[in-house]
TILO-158050 format. One line per 4 residues: number of its first residue (from 1); their letters; for each residue x, y, z of N, C-alpha, C. Coordinates in nm, 4 decimals. Atoms other than C-alpha are relative to their C-alpha. Layout:
<nodes>
NUM> A> X/Y/Z/X/Y/Z/X/Y/Z; ... $
</nodes>
This chain:
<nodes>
1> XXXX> 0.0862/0.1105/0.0377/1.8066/8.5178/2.6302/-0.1390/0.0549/-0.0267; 0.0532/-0.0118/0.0043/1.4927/8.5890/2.4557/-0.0948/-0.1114/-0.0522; 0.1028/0.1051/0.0326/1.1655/8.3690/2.4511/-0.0951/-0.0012/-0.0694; 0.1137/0.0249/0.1001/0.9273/8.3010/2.1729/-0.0534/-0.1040/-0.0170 $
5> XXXX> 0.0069/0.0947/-0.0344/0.6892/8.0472/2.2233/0.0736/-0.0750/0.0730; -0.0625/0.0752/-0.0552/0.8819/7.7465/2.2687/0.1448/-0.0018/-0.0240; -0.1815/-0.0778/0.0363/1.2302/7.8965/2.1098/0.0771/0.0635/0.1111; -0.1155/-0.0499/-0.0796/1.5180/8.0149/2.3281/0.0761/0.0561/-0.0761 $
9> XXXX> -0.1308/-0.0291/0.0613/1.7729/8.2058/2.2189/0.0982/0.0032/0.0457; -0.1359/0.0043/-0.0701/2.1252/8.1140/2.3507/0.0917/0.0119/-0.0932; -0.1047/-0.0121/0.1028/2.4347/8.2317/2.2058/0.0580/-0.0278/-0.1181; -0.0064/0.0161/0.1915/2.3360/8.2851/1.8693/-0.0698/-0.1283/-0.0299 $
13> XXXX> 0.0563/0.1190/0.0673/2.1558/7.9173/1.8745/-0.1572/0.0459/0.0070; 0.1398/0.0048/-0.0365/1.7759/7.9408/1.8529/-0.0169/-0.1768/0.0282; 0.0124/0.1262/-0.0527/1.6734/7.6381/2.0156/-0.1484/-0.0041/0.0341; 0.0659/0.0510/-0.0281/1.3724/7.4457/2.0525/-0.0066/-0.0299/0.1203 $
17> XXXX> 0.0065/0.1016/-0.1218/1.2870/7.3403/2.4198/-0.0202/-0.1666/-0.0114; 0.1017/0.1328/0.0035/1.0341/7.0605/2.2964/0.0733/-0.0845/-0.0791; -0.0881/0.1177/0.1226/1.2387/6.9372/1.9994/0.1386/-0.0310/0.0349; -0.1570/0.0243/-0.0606/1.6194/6.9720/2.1799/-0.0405/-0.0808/0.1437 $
21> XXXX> -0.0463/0.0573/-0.1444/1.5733/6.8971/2.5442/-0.1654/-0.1040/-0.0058; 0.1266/0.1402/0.0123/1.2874/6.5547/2.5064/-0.0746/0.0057/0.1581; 0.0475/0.0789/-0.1631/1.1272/6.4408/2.8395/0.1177/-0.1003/0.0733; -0.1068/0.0776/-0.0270/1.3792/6.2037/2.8328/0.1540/0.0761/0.0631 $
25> XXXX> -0.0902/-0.0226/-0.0567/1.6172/6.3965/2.9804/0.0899/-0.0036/0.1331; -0.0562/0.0471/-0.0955/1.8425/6.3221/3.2101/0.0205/0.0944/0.1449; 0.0101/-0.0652/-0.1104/1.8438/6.4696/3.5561/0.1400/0.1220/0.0144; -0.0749/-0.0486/-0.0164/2.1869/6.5898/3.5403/-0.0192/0.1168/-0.1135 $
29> XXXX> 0.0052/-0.1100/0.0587/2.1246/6.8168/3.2511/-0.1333/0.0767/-0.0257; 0.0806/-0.1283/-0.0123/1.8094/6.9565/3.3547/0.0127/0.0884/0.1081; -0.0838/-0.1137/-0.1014/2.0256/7.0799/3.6333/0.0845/0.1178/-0.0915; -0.1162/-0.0709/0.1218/2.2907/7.2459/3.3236/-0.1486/0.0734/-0.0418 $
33> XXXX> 0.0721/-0.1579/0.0755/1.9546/7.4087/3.1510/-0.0758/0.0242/0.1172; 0.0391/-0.1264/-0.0714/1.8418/7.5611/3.4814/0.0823/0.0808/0.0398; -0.1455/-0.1193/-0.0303/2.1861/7.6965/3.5752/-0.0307/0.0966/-0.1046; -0.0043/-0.0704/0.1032/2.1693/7.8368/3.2151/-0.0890/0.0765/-0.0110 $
37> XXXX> 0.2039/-0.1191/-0.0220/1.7961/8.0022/3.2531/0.1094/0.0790/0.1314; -0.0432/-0.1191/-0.1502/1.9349/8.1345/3.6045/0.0985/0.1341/-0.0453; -0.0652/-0.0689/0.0259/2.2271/8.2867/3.4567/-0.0576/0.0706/-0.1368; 0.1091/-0.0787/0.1102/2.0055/8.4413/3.1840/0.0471/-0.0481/-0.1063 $
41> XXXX> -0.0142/0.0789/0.1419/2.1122/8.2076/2.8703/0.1422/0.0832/0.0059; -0.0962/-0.0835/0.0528/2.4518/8.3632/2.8721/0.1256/-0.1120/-0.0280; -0.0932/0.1178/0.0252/2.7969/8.1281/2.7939/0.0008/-0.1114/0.0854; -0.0282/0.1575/-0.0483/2.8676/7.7755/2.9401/0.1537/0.0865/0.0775 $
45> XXXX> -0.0344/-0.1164/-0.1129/3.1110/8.0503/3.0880/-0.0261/0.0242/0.1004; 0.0899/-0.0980/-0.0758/2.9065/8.2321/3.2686/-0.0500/-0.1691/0.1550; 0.0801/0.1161/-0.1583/2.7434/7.8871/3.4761/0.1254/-0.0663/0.0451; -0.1313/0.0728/-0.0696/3.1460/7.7530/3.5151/0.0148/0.1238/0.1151 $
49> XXXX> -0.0191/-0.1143/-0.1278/3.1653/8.1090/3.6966/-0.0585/0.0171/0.1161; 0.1271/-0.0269/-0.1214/2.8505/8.0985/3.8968/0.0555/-0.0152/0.1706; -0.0683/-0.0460/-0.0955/2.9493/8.2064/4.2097/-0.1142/0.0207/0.1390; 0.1189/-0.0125/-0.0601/2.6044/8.1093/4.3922/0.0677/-0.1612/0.0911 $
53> XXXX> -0.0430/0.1531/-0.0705/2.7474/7.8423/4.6145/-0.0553/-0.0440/0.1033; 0.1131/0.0412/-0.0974/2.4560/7.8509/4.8330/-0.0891/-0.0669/-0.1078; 0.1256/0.0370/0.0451/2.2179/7.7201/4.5607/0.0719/-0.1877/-0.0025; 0.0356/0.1228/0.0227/2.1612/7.3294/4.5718/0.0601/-0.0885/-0.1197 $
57> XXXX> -0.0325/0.0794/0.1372/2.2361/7.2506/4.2239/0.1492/0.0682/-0.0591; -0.1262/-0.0562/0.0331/2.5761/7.4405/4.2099/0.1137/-0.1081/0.0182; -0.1143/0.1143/0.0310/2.7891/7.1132/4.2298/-0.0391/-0.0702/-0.0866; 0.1007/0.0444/0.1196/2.5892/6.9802/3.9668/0.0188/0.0718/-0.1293 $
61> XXXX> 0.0052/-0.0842/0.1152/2.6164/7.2606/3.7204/0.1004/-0.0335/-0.1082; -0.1081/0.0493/0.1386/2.8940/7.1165/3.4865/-0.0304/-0.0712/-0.0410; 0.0309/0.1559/0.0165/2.6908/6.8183/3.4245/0.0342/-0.1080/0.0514; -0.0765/0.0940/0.0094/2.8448/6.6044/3.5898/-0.0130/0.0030/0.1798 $
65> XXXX> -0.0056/0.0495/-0.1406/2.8060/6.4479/3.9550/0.1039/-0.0035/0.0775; -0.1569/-0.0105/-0.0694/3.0804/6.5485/4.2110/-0.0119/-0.1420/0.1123; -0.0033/0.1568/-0.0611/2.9550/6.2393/4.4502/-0.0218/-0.1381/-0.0774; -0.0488/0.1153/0.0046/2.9787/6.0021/4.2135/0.1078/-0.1351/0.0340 $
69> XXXX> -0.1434/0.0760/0.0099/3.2370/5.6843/4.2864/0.0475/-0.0181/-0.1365; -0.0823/0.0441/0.1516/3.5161/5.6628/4.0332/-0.0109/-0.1625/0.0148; -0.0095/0.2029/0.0780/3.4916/5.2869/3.8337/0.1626/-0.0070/0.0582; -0.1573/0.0842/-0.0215/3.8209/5.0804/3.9557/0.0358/0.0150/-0.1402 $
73> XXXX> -0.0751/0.1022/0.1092/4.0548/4.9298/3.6839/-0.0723/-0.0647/-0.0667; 0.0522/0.1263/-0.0191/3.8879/4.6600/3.7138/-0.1453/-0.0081/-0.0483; 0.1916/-0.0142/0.0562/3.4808/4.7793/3.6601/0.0483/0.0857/-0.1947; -0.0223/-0.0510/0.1576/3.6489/4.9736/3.3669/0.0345/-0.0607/-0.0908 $
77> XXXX> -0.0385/0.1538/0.0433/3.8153/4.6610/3.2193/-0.1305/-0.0764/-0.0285; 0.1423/0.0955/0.0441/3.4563/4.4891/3.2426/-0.0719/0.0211/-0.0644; 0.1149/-0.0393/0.0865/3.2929/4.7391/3.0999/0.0416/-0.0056/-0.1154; -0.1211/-0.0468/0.1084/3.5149/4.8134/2.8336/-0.0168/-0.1809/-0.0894 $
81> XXXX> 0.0049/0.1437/0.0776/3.4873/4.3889/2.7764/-0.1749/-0.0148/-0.0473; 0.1938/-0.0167/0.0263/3.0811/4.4122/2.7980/-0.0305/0.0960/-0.1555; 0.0244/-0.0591/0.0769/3.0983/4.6560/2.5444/0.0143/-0.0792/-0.1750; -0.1033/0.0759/0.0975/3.3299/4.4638/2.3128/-0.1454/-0.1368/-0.0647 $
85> XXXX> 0.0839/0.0888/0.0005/3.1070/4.1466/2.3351/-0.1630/0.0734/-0.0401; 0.0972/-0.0850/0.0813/2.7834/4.3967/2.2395/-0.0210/-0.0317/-0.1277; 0.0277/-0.0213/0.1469/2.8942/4.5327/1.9706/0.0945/-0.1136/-0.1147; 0.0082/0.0560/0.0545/3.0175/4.2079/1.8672/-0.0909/-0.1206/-0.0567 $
89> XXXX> 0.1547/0.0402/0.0130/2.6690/4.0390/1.8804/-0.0719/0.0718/-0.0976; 0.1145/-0.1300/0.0588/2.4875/4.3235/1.7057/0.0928/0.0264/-0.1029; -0.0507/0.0332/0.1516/2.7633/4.3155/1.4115/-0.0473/-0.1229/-0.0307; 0.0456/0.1405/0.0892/2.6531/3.8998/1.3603/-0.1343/0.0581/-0.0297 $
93> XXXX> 0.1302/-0.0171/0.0423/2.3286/4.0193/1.3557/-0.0601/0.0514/-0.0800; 0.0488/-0.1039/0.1506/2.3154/4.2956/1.0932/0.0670/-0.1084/-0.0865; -0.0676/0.0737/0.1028/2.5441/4.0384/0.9183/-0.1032/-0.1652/-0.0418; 0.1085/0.1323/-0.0173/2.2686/3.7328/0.9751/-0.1096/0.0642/-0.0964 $
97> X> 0.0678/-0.0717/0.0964/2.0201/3.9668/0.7975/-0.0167/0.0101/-0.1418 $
</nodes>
């Protein structure tokens, strides 16, 4: 990984910090780009391997929350209907236009 200005270079991508990763980012994946700095920008490999199972943010590192609760049936069903009802509001509406 080499740094220029605000460029990164990860496997072959040059990347923006300021213009890819916003402010807006979400907690869980500014855990994923510090694994990735730690492990020196090397594959999405390399941080599934990480083998630091004393550090803090090592159940974290896949993106993805190991204490979350799984949704029932049932919350998935609602959402799944919430959604439905959305984006059938927000089609009349481009169509009201």
């Amino acid at each position: 990984m080499t740094k220029k200005n605000n460029d990164v270079q990860l496997d072959n991508a040059n990347i923006d910090v300021r213009r890819d990763f916003p402010k807006t980012t979400s907690p869980l994946r500014a855990i994923r780009l510090k694994c990735c700095d730690c492990v020196g920008g090397r594959s999405a490999k390399a941080i599934e391997e990480c083998e630091i199972t004393l550090c803090p943010l090592h159940a974290f590192r896949l993106g993805r929350n190991p204490y979350r609760k799984k949704q029932s049936e049932a919350q998935r069903q609602a959402s799944r209907e919430n959604m439905r009802k959305l984006q059938a509001r927000k089609q009349a509406d481009t169509q009201d236009e």
